[in-house]
PyMOL commands that place a pseudoatom at each C-alpha (Angstrom):
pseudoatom trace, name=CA, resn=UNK, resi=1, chain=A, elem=C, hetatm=0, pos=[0.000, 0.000, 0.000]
pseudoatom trace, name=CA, resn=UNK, resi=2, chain=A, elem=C, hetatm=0, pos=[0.906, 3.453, -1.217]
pseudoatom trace, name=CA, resn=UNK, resi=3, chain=A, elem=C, hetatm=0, pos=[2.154, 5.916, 2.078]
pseudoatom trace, name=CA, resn=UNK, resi=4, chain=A, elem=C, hetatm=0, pos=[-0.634, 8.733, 2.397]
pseudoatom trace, name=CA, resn=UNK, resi=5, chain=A, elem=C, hetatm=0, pos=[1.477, 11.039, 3.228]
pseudoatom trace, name=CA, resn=UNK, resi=6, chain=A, elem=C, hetatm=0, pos=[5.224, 12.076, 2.562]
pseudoatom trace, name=CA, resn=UNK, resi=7, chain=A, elem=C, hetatm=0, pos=[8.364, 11.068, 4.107]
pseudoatom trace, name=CA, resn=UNK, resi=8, chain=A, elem=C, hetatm=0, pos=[8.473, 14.327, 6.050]
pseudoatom trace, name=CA, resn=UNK, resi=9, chain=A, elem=C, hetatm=0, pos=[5.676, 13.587, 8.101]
pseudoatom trace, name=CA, resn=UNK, resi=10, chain=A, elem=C, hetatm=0, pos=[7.687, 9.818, 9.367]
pseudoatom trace, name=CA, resn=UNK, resi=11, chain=A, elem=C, hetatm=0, pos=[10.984, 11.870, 9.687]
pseudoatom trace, name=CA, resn=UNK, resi=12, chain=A, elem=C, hetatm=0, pos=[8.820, 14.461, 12.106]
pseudoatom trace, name=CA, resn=UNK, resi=13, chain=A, elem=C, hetatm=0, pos=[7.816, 11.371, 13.881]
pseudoatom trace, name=CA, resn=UNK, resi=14, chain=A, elem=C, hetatm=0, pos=[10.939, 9.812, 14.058]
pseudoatom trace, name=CA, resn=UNK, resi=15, chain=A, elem=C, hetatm=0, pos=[12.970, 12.557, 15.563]
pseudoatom trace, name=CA, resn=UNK, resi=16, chain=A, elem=C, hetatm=0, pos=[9.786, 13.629, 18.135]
pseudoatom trace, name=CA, resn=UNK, resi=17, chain=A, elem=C, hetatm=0, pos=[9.907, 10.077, 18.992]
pseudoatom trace, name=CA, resn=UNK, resi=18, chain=A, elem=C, hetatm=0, pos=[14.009, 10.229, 19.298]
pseudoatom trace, name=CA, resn=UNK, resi=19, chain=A, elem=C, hetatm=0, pos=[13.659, 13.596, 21.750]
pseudoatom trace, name=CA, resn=UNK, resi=20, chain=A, elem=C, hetatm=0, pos=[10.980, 12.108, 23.937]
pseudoatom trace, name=CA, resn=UNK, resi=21, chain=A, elem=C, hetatm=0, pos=[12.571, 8.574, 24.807]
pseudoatom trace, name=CA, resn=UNK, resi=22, chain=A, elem=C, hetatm=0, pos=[15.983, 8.373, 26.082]
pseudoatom trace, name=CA, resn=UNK, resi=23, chain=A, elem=C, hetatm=0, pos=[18.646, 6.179, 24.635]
pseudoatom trace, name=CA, resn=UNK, resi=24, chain=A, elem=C, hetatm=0, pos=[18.747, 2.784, 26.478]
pseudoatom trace, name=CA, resn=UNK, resi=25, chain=A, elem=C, hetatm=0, pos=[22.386, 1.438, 28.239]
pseudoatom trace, name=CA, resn=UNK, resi=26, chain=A, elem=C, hetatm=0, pos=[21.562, -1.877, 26.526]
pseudoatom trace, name=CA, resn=UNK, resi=27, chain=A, elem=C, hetatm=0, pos=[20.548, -1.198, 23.061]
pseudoatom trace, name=CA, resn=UNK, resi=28, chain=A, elem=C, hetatm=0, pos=[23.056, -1.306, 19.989]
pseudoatom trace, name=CA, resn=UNK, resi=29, chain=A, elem=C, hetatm=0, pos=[25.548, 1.277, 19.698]
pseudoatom trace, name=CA, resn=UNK, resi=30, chain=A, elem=C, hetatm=0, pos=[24.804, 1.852, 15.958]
pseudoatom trace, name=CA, resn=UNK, resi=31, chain=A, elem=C, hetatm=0, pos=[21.093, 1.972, 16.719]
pseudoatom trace, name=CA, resn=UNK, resi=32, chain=A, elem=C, hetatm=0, pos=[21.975, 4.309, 19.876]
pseudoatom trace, name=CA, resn=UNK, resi=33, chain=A, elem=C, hetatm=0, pos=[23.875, 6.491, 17.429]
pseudoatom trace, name=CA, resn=UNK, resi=34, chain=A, elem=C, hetatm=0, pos=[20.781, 6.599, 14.956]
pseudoatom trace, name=CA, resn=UNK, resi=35, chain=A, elem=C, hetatm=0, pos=[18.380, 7.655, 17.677]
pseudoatom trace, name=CA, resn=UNK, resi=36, chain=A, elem=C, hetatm=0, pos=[20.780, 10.130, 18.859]
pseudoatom trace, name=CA, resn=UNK, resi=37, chain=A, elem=C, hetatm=0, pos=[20.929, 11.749, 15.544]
pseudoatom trace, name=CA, resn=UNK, resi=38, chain=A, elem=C, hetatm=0, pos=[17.577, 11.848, 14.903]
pseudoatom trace, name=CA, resn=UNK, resi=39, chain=A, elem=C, hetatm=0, pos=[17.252, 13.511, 18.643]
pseudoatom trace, name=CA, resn=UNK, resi=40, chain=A, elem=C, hetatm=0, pos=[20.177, 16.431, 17.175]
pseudoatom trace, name=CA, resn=UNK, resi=41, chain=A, elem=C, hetatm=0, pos=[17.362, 17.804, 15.022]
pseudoatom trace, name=CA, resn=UNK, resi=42, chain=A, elem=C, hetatm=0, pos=[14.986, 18.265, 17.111]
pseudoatom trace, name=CA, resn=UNK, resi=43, chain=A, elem=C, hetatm=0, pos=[14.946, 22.223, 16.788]
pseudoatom trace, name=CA, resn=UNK, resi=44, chain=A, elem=C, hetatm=0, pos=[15.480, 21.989, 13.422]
pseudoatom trace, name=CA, resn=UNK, resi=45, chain=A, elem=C, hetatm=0, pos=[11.736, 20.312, 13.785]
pseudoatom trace, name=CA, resn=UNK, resi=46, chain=A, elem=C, hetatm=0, pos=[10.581, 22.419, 15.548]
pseudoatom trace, name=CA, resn=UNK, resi=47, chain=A, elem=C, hetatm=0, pos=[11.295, 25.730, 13.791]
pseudoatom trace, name=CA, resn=UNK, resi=48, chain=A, elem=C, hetatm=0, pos=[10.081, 24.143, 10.184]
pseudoatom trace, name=CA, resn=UNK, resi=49, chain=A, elem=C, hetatm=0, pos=[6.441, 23.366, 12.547]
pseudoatom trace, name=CA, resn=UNK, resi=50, chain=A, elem=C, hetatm=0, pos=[6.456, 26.936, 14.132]
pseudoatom trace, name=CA, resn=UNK, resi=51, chain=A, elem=C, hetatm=0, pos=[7.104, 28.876, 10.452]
pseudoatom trace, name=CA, resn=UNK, resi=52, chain=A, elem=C, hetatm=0, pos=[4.526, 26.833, 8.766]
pseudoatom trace, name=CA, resn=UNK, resi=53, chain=A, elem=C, hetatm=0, pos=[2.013, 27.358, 11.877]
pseudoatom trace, name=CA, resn=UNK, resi=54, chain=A, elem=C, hetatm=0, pos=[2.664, 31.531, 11.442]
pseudoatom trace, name=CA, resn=UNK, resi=55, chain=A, elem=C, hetatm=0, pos=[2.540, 31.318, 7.420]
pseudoatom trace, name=CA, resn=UNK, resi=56, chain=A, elem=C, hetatm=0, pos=[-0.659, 29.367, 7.330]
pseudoatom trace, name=CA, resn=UNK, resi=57, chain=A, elem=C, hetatm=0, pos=[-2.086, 31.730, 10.414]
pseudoatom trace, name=CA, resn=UNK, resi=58, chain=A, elem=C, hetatm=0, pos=[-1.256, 34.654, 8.268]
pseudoatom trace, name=CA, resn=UNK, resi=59, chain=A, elem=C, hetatm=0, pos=[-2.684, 32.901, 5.234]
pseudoatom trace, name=CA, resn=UNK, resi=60, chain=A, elem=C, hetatm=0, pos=[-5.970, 32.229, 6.615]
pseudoatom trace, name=CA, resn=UNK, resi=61, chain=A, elem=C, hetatm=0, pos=[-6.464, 35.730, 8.307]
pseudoatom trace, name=CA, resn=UNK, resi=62, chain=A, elem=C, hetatm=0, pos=[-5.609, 37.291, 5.059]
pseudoatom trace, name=CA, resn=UNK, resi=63, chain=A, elem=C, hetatm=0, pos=[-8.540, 34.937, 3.378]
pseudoatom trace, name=CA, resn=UNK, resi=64, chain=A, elem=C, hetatm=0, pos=[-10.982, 34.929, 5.894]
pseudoatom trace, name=CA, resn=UNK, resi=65, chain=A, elem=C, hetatm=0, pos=[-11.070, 38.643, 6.569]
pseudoatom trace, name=CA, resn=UNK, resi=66, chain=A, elem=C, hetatm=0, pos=[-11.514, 39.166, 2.865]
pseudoatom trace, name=CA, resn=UNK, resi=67, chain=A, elem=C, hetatm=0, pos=[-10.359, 42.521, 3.487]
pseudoatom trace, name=CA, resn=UNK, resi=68, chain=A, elem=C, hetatm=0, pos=[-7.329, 41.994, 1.250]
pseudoatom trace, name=CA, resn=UNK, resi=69, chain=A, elem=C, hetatm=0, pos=[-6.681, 42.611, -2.679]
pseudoatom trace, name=CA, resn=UNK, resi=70, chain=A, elem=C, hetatm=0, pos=[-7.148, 39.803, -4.652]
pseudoatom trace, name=CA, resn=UNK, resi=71, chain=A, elem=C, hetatm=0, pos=[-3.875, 39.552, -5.586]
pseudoatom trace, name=CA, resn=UNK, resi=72, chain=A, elem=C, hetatm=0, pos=[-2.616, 38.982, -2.135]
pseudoatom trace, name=CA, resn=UNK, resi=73, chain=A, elem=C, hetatm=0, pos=[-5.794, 36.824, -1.427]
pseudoatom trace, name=CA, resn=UNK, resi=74, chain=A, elem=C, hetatm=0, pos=[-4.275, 34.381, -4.523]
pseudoatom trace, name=CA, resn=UNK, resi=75, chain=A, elem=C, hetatm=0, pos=[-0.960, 34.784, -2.379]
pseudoatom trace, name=CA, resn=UNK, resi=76, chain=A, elem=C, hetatm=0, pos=[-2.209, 33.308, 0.917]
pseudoatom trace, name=CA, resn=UNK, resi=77, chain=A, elem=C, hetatm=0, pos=[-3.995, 30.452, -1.055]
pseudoatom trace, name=CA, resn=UNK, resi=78, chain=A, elem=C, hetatm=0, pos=[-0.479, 29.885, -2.420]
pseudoatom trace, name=CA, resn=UNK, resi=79, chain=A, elem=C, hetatm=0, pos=[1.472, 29.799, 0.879]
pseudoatom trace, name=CA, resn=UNK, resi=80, chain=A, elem=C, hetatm=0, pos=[-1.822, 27.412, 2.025]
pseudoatom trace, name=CA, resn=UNK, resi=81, chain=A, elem=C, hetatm=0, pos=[-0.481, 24.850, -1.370]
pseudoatom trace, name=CA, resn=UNK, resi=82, chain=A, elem=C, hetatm=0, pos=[2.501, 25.424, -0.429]
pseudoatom trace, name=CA, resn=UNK, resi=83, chain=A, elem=C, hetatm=0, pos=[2.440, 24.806, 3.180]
pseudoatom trace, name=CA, resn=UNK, resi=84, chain=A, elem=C, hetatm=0, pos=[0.903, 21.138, 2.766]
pseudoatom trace, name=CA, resn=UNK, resi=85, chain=A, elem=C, hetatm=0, pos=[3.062, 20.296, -0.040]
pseudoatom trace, name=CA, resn=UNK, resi=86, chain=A, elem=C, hetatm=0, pos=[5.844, 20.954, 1.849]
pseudoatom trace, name=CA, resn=UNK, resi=87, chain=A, elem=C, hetatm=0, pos=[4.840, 18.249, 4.486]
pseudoatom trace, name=CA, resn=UNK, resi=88, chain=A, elem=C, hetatm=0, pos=[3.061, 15.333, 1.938]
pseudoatom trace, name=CA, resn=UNK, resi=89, chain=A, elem=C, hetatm=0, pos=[6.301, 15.688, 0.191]
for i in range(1, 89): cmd.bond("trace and resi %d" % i, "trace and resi %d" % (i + 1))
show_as sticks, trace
zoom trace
């Protein structure tokens, strides 16, 4: 079966998953190096989920107000596409 949704969405997983559960005393070192990794980009994570939370919060203001030129109306609904391809990529 096809994956619904992109590899960016597992990697997200992965590395939450990585930052939440320590690294076990027992476990193998090349599989306690892999989690560890995954657990160094945590922040990177983070900061691509905070700047897509602000651009589609500005996006949907700008389209639900309606208060906007249609030009920059056609904007937001671009940032919107490009937003959630971004993260079914």
């Amino acid at each position: 079966m096809k994956q619904l949704f992109g590899k960016q969405l597992a990697f997200v997983a992965s590395v939450l998953d990585a930052k939440r559960q320590p690294v076990n005393a027992g476990i193998d070192p090349a599989k306690a190096q892999a989690r560890a990794s995954l657990a160094g980009q945590y922040s990177k994570v983070v900061m691509q989920i905070v700047v897509s939370c602000a651009i589609l919060a500005f996006s949907f203001y700008v389209i639900l107000t309606r208060e906007s030129a249609e030009p920059i109306q056609k904007a937001a609904f671009g940032f919107i596409g490009t937003v959630v391809g971004y993260w079914l990529r």
